[in-house]
TIKEVEX-693101 format. One record per residue: residue number from 1; residue in one letter; z, y, x of N, C-alpha, C in turn. Coordinates in steps of 0.1 Angstrom, whole numbers, always signed. Each point is the difference from the previous one (the first is absolute). Layout:
BEGIN
+-----+------+-------+-------+-------+-------+-------+-------+-------+-------+-------+
! pos ! code !   n.Z !   n.Y !   n.X !  ca.Z !  ca.Y !  ca.X !   c.Z !   c.Y !   c.X !
+-----+------+-------+-------+-------+-------+-------+-------+-------+-------+-------+
! NUM !    a !     Z !     Y !     X !     Z !     Y !     X !     Z !     Y !     X !
...
+-----+------+-------+-------+-------+-------+-------+-------+-------+-------+-------+
//
This chain:
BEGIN
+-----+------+-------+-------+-------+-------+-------+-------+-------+-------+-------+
! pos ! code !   n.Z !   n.Y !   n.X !  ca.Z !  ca.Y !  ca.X !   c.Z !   c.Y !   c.X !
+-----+------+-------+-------+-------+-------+-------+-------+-------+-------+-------+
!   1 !    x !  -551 !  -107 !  +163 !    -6 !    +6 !   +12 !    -4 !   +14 !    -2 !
!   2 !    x !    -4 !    +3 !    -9 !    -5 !   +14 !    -1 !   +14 !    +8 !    -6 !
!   3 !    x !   +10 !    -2 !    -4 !   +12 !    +9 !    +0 !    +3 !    -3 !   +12 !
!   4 !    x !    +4 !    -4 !   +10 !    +3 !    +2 !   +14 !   -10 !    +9 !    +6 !
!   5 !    x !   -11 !    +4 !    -2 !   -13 !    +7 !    +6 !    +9 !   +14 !    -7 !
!   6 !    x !    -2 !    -2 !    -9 !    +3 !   +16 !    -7 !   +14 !    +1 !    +5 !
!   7 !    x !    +7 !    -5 !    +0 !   +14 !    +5 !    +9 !    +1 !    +3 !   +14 !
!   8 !    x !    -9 !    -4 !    +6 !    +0 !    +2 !   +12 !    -7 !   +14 !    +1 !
!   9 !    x !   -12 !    +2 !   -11 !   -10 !    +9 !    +6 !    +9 !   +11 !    -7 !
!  10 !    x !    +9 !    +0 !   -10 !    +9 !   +12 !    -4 !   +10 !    +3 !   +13 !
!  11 !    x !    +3 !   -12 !    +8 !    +6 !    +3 !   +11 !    -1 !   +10 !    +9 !
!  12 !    x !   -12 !    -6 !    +4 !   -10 !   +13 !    +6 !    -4 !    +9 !    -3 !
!  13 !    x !    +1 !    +5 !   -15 !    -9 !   +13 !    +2 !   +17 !    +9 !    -4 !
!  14 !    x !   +13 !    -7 !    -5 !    +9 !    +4 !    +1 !   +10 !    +5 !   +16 !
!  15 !    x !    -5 !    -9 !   +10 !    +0 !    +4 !   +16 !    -6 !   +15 !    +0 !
!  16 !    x !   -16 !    -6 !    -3 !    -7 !   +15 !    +5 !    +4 !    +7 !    -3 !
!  17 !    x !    +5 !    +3 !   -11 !    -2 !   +12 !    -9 !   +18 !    +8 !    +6 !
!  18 !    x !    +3 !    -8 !    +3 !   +17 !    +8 !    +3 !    -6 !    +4 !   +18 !
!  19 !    x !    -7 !    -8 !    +8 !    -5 !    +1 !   +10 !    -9 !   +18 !    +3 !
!  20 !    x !    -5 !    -2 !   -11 !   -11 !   +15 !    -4 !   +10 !    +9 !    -3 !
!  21 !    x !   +12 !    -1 !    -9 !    +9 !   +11 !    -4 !    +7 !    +4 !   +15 !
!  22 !    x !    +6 !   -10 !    +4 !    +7 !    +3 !   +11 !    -8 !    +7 !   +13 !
!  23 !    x !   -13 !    -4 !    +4 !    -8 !   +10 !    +7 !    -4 !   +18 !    -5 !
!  24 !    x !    +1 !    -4 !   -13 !    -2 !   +16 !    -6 !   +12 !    +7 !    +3 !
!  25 !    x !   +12 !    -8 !    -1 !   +10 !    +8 !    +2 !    +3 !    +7 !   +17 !
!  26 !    x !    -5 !   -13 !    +7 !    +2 !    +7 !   +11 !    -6 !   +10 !    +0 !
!  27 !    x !   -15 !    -3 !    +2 !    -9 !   +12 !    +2 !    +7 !   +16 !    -4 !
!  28 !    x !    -1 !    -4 !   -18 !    +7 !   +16 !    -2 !   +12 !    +7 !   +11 !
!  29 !    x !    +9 !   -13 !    -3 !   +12 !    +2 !   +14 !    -2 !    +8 !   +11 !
!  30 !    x !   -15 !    -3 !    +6 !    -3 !    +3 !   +18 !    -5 !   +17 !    -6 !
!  31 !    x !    -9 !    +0 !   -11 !    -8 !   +14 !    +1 !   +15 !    +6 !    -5 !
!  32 !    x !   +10 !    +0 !    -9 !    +7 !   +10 !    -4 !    +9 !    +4 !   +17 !
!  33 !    x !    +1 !    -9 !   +10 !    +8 !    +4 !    +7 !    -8 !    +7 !   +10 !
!  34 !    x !   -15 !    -9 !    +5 !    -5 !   +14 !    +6 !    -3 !   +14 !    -7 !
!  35 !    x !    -1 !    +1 !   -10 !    -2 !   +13 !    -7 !   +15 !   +10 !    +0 !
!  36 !    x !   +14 !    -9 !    +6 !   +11 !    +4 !    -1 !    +7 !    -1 !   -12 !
!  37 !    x !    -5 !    -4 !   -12 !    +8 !    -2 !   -11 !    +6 !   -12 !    -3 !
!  38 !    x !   +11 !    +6 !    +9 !   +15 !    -6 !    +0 !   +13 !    +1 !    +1 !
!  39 !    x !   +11 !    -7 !    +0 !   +14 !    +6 !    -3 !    +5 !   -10 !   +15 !
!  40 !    x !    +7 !   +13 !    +8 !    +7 !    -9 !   +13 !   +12 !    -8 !    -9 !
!  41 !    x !    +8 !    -5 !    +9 !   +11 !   -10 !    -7 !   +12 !    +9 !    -4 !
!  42 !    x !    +1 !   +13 !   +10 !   +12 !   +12 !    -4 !    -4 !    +6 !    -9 !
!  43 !    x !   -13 !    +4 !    -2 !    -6 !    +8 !   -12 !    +2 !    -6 !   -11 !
!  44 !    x !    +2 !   -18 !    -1 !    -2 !    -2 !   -15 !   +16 !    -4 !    -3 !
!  45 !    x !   +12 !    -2 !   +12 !   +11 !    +1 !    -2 !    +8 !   +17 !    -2 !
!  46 !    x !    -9 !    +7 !    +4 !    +6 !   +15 !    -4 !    -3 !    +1 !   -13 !
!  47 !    x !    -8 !    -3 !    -8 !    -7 !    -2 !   -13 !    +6 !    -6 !   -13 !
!  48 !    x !    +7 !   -11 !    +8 !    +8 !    -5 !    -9 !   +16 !    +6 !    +0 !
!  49 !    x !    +5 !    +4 !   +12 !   +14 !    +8 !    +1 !    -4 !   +12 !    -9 !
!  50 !    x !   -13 !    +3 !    -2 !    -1 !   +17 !    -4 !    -2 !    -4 !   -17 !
!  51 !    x !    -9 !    -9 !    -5 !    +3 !    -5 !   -13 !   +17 !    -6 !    -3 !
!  52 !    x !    +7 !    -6 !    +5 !   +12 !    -3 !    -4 !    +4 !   +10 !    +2 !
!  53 !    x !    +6 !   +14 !    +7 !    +3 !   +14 !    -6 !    -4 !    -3 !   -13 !
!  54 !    x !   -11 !   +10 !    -2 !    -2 !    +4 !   -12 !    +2 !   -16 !    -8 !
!  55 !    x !    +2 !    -7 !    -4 !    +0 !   -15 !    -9 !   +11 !    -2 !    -4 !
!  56 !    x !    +6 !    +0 !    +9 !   +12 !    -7 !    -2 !   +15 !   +11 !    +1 !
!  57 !    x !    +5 !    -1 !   -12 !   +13 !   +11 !    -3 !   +12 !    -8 !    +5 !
!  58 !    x !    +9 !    +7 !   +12 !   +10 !    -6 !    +8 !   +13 !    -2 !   -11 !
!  59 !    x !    -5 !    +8 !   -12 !   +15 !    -6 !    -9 !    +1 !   -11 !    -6 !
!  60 !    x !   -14 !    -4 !    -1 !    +1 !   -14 !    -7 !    +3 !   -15 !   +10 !
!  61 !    x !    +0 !    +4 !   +10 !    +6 !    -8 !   +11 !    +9 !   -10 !    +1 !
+-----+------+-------+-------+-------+-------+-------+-------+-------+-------+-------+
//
């Protein structure tokens, strides 16, 4: 009986605890984008066309 208690109760605080991370993450989420610090979806695909320039050498192709 009491390993079932402790499995369970690790259940739960293994819930919360991914429950708590994933709220923090929102949170940060919401203030970085009201503060504007963010990448539109062309900005982070211009970013990567502009790293593969410089990255990648067309003769090894």
């Amino acid at each position: 009986m009491s390993t079932s208690k402790t499995i369970s109760h690790s259940q739960n605080n293994l819930r919360k605890d991914r429950s708590t991370r994933y709220n923090a993450e929102i949170k940060a989420s919401e203030e970085d984008i009201e503060s504007g610090n963010f990448n539109s979806h062309n900005e982070v695909k211009n970013n990567i066309e502009q790293w593969k320039k410089k990255c990648i050498n067309p003769k090894t192709l």
